[in-house]
N, CA and C atoms as a LAMMPS dump frame, in Angstrom:
ITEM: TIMESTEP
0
ITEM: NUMBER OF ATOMS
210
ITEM: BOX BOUNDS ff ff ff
-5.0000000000000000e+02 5.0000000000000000e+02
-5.0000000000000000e+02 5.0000000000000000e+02
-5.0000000000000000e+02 5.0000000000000000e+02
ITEM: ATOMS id mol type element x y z
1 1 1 N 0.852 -1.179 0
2 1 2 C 0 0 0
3 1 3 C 0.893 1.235 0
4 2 1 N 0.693 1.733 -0.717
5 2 2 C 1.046 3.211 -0.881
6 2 3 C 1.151 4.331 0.227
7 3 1 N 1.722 5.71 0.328
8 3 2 C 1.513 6.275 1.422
9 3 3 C 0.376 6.878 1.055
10 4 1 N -0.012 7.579 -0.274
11 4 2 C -1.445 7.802 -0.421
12 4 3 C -2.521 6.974 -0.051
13 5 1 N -2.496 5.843 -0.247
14 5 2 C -3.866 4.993 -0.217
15 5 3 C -3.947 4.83 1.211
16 6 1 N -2.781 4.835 2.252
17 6 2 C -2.793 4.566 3.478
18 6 3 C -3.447 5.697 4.055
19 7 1 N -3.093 6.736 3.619
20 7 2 C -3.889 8.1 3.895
21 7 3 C -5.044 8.218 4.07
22 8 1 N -5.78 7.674 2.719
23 8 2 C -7.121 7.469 2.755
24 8 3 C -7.419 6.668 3.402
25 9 1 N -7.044 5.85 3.461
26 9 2 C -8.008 5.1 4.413
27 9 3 C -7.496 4.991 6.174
28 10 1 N -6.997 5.429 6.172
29 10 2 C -6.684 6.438 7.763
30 10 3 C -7.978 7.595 7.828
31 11 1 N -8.141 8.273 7.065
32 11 2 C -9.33 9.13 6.637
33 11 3 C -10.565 8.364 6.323
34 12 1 N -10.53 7.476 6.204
35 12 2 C -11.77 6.666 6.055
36 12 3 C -12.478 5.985 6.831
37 13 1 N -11.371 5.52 7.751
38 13 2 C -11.274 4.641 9.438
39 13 3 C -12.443 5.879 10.246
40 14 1 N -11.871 7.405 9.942
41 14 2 C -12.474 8.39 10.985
42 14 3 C -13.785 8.769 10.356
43 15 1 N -14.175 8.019 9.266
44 15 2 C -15.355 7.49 8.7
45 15 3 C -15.603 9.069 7.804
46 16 1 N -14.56 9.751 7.08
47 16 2 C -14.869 11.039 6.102
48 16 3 C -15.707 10.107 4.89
49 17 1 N -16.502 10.783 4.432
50 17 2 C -16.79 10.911 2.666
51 17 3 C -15.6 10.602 2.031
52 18 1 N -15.626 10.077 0.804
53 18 2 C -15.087 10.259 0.144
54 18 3 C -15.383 11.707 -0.235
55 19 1 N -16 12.435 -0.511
56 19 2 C -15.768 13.732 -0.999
57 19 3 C -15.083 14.479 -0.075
58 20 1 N -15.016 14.074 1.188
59 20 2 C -14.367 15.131 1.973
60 20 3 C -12.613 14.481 2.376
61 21 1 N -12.485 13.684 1.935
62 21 2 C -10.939 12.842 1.672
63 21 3 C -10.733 13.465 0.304
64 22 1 N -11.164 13.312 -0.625
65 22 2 C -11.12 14.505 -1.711
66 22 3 C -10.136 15.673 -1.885
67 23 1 N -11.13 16.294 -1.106
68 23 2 C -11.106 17.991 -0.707
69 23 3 C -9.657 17.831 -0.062
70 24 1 N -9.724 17.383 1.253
71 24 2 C -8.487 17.152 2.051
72 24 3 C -7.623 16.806 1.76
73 25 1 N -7.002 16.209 0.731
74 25 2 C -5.777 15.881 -0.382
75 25 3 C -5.46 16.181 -1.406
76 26 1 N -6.982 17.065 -2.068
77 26 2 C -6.463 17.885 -3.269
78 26 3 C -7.054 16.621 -4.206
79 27 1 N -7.519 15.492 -4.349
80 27 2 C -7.61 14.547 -5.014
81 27 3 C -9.155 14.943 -5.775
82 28 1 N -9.2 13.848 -6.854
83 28 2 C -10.713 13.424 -7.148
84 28 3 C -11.27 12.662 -6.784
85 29 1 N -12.516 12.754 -6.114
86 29 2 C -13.363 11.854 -5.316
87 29 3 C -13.207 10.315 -6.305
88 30 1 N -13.408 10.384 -7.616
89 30 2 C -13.372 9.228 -8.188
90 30 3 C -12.209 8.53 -8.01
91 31 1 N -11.08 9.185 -7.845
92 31 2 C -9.661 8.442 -7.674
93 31 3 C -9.696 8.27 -6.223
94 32 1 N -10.418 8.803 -5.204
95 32 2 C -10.367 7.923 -3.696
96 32 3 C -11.534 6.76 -3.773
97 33 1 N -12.285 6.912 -4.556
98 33 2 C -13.543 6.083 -4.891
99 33 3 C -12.498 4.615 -4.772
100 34 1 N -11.655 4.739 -5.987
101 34 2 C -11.082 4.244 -6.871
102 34 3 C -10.472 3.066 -5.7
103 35 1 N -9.363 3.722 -4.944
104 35 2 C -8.689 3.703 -3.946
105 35 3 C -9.15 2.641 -2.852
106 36 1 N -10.318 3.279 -2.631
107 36 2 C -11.185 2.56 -1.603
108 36 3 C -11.541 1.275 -1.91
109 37 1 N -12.421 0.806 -3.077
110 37 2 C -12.442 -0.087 -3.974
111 37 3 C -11.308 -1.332 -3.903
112 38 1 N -9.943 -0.502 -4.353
113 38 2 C -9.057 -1.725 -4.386
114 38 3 C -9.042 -2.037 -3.104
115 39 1 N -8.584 -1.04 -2.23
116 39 2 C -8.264 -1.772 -0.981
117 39 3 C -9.106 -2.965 -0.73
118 40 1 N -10.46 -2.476 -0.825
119 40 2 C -11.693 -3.644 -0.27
120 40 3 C -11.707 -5.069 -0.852
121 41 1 N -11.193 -4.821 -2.61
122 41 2 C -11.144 -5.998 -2.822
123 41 3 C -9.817 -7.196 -2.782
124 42 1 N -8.729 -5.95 -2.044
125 42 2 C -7.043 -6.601 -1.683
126 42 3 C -7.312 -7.152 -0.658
127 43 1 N -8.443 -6.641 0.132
128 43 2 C -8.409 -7.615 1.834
129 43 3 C -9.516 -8.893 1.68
130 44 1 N -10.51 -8.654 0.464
131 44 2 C -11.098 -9.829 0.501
132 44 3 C -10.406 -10.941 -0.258
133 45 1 N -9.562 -10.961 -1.177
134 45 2 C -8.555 -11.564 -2.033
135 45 3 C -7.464 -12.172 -0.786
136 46 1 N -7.373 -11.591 -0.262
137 46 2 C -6.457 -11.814 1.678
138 46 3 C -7.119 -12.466 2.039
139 47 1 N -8.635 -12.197 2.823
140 47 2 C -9.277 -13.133 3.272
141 47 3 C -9.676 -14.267 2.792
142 48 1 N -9.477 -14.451 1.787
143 48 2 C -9.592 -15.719 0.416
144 48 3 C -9.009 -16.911 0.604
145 49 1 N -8.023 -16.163 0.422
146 49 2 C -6.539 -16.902 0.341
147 49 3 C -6.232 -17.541 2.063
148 50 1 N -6.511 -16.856 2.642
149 50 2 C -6.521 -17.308 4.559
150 50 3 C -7.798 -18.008 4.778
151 51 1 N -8.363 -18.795 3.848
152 51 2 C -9.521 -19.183 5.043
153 51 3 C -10.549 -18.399 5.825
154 52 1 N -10.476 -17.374 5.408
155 52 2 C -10.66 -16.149 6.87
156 52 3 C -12.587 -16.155 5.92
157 53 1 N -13.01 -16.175 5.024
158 53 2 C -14.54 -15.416 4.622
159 53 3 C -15.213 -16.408 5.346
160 54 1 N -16.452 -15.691 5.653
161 54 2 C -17.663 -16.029 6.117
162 54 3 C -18.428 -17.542 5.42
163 55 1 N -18.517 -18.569 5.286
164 55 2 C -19.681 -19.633 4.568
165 55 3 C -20.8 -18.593 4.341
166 56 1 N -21.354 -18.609 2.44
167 56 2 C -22.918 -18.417 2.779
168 56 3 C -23.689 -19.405 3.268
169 57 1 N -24.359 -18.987 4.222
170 57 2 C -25.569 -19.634 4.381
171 57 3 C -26.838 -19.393 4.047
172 58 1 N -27.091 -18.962 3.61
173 58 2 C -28.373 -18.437 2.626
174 58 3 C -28.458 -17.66 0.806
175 59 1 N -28.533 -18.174 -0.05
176 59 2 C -28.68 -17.224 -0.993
177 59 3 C -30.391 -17.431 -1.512
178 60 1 N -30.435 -15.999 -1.97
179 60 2 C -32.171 -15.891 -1.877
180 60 3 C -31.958 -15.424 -3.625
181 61 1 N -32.615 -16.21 -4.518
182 61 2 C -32.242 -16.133 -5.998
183 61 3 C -34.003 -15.965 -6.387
184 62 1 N -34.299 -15.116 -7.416
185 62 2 C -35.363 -15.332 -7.872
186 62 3 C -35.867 -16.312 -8.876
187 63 1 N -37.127 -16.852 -8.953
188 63 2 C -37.806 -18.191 -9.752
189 63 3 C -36.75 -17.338 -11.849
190 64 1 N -37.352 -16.711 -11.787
191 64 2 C -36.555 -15.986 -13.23
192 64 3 C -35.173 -15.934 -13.104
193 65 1 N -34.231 -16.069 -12.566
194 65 2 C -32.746 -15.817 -12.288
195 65 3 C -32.108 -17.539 -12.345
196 66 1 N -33.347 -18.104 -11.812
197 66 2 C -32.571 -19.394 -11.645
198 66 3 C -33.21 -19.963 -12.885
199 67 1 N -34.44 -19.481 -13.796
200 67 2 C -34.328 -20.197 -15.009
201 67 3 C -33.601 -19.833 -15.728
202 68 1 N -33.086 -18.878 -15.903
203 68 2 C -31.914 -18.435 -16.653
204 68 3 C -30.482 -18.912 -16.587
205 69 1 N -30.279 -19.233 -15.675
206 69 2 C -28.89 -19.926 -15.031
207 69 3 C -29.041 -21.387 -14.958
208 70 1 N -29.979 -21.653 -15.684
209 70 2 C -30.238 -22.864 -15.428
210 70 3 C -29.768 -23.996 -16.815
């Protein structure tokens, strides 16, 4: 992780907007969007890889979704 991305999400922990992590770095909300994003999907790719996710126990699919997939 970057010292930027660590930034943000140090700023994100204290639960800012993205628009107001933005503002506060001079950035574009879409590029902390951006930011935020990877991180979320680097720790679930982590949690993946560790064993660490939740089992579903429930998925709720509609009668049309599952004829389609079917």
């Amino acid at each position: 992780m970057t010292g930027r991305q660590q930034e943000i999400m140090d700023l994100r922990a204290l639960n800012l907007t993205p628009k107001q992590i933005a503002r506060k770095l001079g950035m574009k909300v879409s590029e902390v969007n951006a930011a935020i994003q990877n991180q979320a999907q680097q720790t679930t790719l982590d949690r993946l890889t560790k064993g660490e996710l939740d089992p579903v126990y429930q998925c709720l699919a509609s009668d049309s979704l599952i004829a389609v997939c079917s």
